[in-house]
N, C-alpha and C positions, 0 to 999 in steps of 0.2 A: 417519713420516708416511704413506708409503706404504702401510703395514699397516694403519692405521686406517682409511686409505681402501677398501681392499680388505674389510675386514671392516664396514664400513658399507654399504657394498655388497651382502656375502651377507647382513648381517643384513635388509636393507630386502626382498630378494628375496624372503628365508624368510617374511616378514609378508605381504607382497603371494601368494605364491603359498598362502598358508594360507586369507588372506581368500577370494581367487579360489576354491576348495575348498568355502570353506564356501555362498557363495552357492549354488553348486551342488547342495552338499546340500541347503539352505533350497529352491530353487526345485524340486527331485524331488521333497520332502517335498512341496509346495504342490501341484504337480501331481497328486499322489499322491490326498492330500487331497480336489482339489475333483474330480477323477474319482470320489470315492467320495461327497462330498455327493451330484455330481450322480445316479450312479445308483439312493444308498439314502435320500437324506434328501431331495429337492426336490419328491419327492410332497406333503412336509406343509410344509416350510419353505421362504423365500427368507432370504438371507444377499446384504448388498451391495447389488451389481450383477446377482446371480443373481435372477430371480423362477421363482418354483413356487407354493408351497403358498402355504395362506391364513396360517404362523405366521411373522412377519419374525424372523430371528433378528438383534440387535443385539449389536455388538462391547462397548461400553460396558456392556450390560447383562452381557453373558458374563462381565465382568471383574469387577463389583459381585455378581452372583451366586456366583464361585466365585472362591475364595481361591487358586488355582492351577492349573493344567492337569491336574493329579493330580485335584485335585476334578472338575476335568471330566468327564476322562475317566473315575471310577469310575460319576458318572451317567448316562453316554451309554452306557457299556456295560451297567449294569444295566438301561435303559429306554427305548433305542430302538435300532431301529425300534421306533413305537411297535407296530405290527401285529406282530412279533417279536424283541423284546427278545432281544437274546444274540446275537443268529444270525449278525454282521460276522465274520469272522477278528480276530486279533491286529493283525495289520498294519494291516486297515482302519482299524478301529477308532485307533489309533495315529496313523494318517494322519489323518484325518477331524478328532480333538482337533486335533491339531498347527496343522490347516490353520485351526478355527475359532478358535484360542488365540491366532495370528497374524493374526487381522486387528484392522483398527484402526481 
């Protein structure tokens, strides 16, 4: 009995510290993200709670538009900025989907 409790124990730990972990990544990722909205996308867009630009970007519509993040991201990289298409890093770009794929 003993052992099962002890091994209920490491197993409930290993979950909690993984979850712990992952928020962490999800909330870098975000951070990541809405730093990158804010300094390449809020000329032309608002997203949320963000306002900028004259284009609202809707979460709902992001999801009905593109069948996955993958889809997102292949159109965000090919086509914006719209004033320079291409021009984010890997990372931005990566971040920036992540952050827009996750809202809700």
């Amino acid at each position: 009995m003993k052992k099962l409790t002890v091994f209920t124990f490491l197993f409930l730990l290993v979950v909690l510290t993984s979850a712990c972990g992952k928020d962490k990544t999800t909330n870098t990722i975000a951070l990541a993200g809405d730093k990158v909205f804010q300094d390449s996308c809020i000329s032309c867009h608002s997203s949320g709670g963000i306002s900028g630009g004259q284009v609202m970007l809707d979460a709902s519509k992001i999801h009905n538009d593109f069948t996955s993040s993958k889809d997102l991201s292949a159109f965000v990289r090919k086509n914006m900025p719209k004033s320079s298409p291409g021009s984010l890093s890997s990372e931005e770009y990566d971040a920036v989907v992540k952050y827009l794929w996750a809202q809700k």
